[in-house]
Phi, psi and omega in degrees: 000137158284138196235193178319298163332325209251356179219016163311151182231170196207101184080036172038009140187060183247073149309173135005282203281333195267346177244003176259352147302313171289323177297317174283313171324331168273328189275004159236041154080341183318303199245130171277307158227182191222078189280210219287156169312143162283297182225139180233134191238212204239344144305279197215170158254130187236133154298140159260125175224180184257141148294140161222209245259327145322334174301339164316316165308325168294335198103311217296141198289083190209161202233133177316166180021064173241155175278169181198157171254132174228120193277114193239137206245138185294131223276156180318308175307346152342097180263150183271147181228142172314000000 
């Protein structure tokens, strides 16, 4: 079983599954880094981050060292409040 822990957010939405994603987008290279919050909205959050030379591997129409927002959208378990 799973207990709380395992569905903890960080920054009201960095879980688990969502910072060990972020970590291989580093660790392949996709992202040279991934720093501090931008924006925090009732959704999601954005990052500011570098695309670096791996990102070519996504498809993505993105350039080595381009800057990038990366959006993350906050996890279900949440509760939203009035």
């Amino acid at each position: 079983l799973k207990g709380s822990e395992d569905r903890a957010t960080s920054e009201q939405v960095l879980d688990p599954r969502t910072r060990l994603i972020l970590h291989k987008l580093l660790q392949r290279g996709a992202l040279q880094k991934l720093e501090g919050c931008l924006s925090t909205g009732k959704e999601a959050n954005v990052y500011y981050a570098v695309a670096g030379a791996g990102i070519a591997d996504l498809n993505a129409d993105v350039e080595d060292g381009q800057e990038l927002a990366v959006k993350v959208y906050k996890t279900s378990i949440l509760v939203f409040r009035d």
